[in-house]
DONUZA-553983 format. One line per field, with one value per residue (C-alpha): residue in one letter; x, y, z. Coordinates in Angstrom, 3 decimals, m for minus. Each point is the difference from the previous one (the first is absolute). Example, Ala and Ser with C-alpha at 12.3 -4.5 7.8 and 13.67 -1.06 7.14 Angstrom:
<rs>
rest	c(A;S) .
px	c(12.300;1.370) .
py	c(m4.500;3.440) .
pz	c(7.800;m0.660) .
</rs>
This chain:
<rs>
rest	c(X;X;X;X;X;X;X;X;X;X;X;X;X;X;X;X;X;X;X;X;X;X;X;X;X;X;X;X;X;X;X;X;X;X;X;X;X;X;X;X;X;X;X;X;X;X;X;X;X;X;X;X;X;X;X;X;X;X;X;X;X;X;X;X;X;X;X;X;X;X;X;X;X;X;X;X;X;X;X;X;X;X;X;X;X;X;X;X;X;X;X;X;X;X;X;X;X;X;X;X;X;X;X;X;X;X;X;X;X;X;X;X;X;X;X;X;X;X;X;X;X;X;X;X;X;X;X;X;X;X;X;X;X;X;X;X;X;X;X;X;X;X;X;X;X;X;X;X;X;X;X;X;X;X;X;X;X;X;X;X;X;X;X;X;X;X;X;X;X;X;X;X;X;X;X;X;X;X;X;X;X;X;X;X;X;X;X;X;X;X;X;X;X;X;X;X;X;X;X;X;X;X;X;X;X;X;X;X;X;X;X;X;X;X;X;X;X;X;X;X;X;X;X;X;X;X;X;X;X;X;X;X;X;X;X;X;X;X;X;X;X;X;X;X;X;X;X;X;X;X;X;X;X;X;X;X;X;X;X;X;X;X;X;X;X;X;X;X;X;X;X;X;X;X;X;X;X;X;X;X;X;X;X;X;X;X;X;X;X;X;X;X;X;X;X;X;X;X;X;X;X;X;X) .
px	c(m10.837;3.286;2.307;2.559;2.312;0.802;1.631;m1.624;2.974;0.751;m3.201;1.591;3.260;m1.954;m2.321;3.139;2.118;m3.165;m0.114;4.015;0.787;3.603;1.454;2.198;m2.945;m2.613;2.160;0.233;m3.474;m1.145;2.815;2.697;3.042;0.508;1.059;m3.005;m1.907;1.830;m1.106;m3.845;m0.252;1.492;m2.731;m2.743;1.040;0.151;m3.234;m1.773;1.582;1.031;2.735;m1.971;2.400;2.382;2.855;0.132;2.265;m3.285;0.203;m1.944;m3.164;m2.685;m1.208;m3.721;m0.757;1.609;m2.276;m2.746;0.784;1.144;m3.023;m2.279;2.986;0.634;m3.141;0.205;2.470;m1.172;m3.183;2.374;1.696;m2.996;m1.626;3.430;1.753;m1.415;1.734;0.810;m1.890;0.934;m0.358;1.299;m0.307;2.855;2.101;3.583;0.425;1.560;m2.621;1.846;m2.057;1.336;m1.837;0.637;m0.221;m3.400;m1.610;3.531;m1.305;m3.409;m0.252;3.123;m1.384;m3.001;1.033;2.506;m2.247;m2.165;2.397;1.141;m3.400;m1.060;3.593;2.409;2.568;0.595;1.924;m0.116;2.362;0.158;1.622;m0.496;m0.533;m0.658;m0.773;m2.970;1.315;2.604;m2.457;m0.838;4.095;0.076;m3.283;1.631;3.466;m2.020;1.203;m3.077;m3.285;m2.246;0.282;m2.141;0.531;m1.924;m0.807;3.236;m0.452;0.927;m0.950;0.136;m3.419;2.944;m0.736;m3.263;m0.962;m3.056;m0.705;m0.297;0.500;m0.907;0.587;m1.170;2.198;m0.482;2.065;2.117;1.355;1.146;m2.675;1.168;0.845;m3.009;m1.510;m1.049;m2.537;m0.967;m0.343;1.984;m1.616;1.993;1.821;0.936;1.247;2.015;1.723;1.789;3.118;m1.045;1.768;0.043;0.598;1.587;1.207;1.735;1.273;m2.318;m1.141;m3.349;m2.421;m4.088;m0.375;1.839;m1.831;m3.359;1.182;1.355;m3.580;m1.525;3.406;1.191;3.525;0.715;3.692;2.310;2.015;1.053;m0.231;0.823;m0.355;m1.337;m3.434;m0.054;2.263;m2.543;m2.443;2.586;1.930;m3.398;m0.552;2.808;0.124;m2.271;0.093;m3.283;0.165;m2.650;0.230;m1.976;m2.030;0.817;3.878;m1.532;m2.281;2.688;2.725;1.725;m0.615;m3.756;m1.080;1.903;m1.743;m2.802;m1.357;m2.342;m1.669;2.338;m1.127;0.077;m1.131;2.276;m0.813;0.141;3.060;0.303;2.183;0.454;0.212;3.192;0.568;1.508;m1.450;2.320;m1.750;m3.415;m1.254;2.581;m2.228;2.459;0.114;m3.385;m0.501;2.579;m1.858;m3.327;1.783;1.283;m3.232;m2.101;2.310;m0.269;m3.836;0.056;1.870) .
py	c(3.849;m2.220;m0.624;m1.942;2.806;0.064;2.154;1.745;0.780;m4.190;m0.051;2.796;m2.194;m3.168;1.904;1.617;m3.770;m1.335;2.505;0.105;m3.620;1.423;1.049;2.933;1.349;0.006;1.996;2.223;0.356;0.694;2.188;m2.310;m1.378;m4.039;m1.077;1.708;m1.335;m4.172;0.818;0.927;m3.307;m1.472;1.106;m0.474;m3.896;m0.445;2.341;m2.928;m2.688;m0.885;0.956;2.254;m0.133;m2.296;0.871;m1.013;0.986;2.084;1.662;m0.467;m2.191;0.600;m3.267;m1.242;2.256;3.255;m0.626;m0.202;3.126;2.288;1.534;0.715;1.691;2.233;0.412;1.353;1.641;1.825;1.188;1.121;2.313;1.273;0.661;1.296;1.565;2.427;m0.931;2.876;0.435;m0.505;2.841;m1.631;3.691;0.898;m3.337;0.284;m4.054;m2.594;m3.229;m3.120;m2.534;m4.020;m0.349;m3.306;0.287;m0.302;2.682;2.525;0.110;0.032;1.992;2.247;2.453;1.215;m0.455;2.855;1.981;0.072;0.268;2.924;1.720;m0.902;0.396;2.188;0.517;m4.270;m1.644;m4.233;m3.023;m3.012;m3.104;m3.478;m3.181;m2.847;m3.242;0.300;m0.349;2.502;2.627;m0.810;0.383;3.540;0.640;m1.635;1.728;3.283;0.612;0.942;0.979;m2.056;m2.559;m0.887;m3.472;m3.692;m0.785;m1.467;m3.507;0.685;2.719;m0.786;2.744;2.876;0.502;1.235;m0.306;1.269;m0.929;3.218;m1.223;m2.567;m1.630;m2.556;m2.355;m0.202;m1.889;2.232;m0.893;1.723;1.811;m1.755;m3.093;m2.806;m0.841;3.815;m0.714;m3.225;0.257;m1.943;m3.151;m1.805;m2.541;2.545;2.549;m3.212;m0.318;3.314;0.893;2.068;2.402;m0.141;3.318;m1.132;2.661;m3.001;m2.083;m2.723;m1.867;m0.890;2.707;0.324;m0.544;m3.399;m0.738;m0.074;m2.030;m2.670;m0.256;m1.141;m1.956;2.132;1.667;3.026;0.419;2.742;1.771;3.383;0.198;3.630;2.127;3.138;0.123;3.379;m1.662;m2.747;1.983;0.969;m3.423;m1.385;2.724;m1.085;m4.089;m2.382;m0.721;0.937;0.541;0.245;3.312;2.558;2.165;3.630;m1.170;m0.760;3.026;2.650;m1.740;2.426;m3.809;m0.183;0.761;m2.621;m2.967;m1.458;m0.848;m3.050;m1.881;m2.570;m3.673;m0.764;1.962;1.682;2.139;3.556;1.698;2.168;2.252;1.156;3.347;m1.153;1.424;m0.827;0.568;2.348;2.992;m1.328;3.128;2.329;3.450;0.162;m3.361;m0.374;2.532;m1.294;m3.754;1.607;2.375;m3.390;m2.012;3.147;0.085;m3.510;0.165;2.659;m2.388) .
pz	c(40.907;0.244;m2.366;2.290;m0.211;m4.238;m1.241;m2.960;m1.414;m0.101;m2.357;m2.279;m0.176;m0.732;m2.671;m1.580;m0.190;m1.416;m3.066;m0.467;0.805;1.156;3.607;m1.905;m2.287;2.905;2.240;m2.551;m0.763;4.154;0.541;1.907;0.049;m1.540;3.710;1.736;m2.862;0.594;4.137;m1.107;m1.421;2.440;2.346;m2.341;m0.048;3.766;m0.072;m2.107;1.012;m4.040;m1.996;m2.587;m2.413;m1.996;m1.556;m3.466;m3.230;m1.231;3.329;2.997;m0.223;2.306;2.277;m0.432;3.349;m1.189;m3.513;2.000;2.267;m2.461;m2.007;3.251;1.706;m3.219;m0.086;3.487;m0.112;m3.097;1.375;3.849;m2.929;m2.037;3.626;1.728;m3.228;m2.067;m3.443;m2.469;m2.746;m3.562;m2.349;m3.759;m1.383;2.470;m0.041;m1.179;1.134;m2.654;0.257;m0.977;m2.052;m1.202;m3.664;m1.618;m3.786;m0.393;1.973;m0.916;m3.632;0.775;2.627;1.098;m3.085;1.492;3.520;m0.509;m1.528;2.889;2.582;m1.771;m0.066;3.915;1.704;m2.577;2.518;0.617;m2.342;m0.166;0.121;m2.223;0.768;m2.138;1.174;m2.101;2.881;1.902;3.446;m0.799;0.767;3.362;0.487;m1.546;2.654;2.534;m0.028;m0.163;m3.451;m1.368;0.808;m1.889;m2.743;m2.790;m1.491;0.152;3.373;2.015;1.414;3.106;2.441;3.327;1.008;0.238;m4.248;m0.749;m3.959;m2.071;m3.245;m2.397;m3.249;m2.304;m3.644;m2.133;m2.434;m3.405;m3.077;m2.200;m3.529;m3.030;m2.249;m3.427;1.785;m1.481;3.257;0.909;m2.922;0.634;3.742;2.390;1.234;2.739;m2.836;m1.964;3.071;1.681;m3.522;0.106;2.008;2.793;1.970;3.755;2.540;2.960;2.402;2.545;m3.079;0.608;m3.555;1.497;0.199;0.698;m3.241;0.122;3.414;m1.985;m2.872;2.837;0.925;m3.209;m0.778;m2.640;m0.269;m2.439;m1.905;1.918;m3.104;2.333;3.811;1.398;3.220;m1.478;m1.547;m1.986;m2.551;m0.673;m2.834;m2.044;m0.266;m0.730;m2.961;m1.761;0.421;m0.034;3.302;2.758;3.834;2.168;2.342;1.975;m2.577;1.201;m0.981;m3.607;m0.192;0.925;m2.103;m2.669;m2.030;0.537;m3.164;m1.651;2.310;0.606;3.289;0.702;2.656;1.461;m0.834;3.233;3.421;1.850;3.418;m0.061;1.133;3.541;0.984;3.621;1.969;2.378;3.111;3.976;2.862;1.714;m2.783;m0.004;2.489;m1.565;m1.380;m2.842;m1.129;0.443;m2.733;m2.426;0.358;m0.670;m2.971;m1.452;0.370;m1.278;m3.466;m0.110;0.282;m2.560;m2.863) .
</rs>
């Protein structure tokens, strides 16, 4: 067998600038110093004949060729590990470890709750992390600056094959208004629901949401009286106006306000909602974090 005289350690350079998309953070992660880290790649493109990587104000971009190299040599070089490297096992009952997590709102009022109480039960001695992120793509920043461990949020647009997601939770929408207003005993057909003033969440500010998507289909538009980023405020403006908003239905149900609403079918269809197990590549064999993803997806299951 001939490998033309590469050097493994090349591979583990180009594996490592793949998941960190930075000279300075991949030295880091193998060990090495940012120069010795610049010379690797300098190899590696003379090695394949093609520059590999493109500097760009995101960071650096891998070429079509390094795409295509990149999961069959991490591949291969995870498998030289498992086979060369015995990794240490994780025992949760004995971890003293902080796991950091990114929740956007959704899944922090939803699911943070229960997800400490299990942690708490399995691995006593770990304690956990919370940071907020409201834009999609922000996520796979946190993740990619090794800020935290794992994120839970709607599925980021773009991922490059270094973020891994799983969906582990979902929702459906339904139409909220007031209990004495005069359509919650009517019913809400779609004249009478396009006649109210409707209140929009919008965590990026936009005044166009899925809701507004559908209605575009069929040609219709709806009135915008209150757009907002945060959605837990949204039952208990709608108890006490006579507006209605159209949300998720665990935000209704677990409202301090959901006794004083009522909750309909929307008058139009709208897809169900998904929310994402988050996490990069450079964890995805790690024995600890490969506990805390399967903790997370386990509570999720659970709700």
């Amino acid at each position: 067998m001939d490998f033309h005289g590469i050097d493994l350690n090349l591979l583990v350079a180009f594996d490592a600038l793949v998941s960190e998309r930075n000279v300075t953070r991949a030295a880091a992660r193998v060990g090495i110093s940012q120069p010795a880290m610049s010379a690797a790649l300098s190899r590696l493109r003379k090695l394949f004949g093609d520059p590999l990587f493109l500097r760009s104000a995101a960071g650096l971009v891998p070429t079509p060729r390094a795409r295509d190299m990149a999961e069959p040599l991490s591949r291969a070089l995870r498998q030289i590990e498992h086979t060369l490297v015995k990794k240490p096992e994780f025992v949760p009952a004995e971890a003293s470890q902080t796991f950091t997590i990114g929740l956007s709102d959704y899944p922090a009022f939803v699911l943070l709750p229960a997800l400490l109480e299990a942690l708490g039960q399995k691995a006593p001695g770990a304690s956990l992390s919370v940071h907020a992120f409201t834009d999609r793509d922000h996520a796979v920043d946190l993740l990619d600056a090794g800020t935290i461990d794992a994120a839970v949020g709607v599925p980021p647009m773009h991922m490059d094959g270094r973020i891994f997601t799983r969906p582990i939770l979902r929702d459906e929408f339904v139409t909220v208004i007031a209990s004495n207003h005069p359509a919650a005993r009517r019913g809400l057909n779609m004249k009478t629901w396009l006649a109210l003033p409707h209140v929009l969440v919008s965590p990026e500010g936009e005044r166009y949401g899925l809701v507004d998507q559908a209605l575009a289909r069929t040609g219709k538009r709806r009135s915008l009286a209150l757009t907002l980023p945060q959605m837990f405020a949204v039952p208990a403006i709608i108890a006490r106006t006579r507006m209605t908003a159209t949300l998720m239905k665990r935000v209704a149900l677990n409202s301090p306000a959901s006794r004083k609403l009522v909750m309909l079918p929307p008058p139009i269809e709208l897809p169900e909602v998904v929310f994402d197990l988050i996490w990069h590549r450079r964890g995805n064999s790690h024995p600890a974090q490969q506990w805390f993803r399967e903790l997370i997806a386990s509570v999720a299951a659970s709700l």
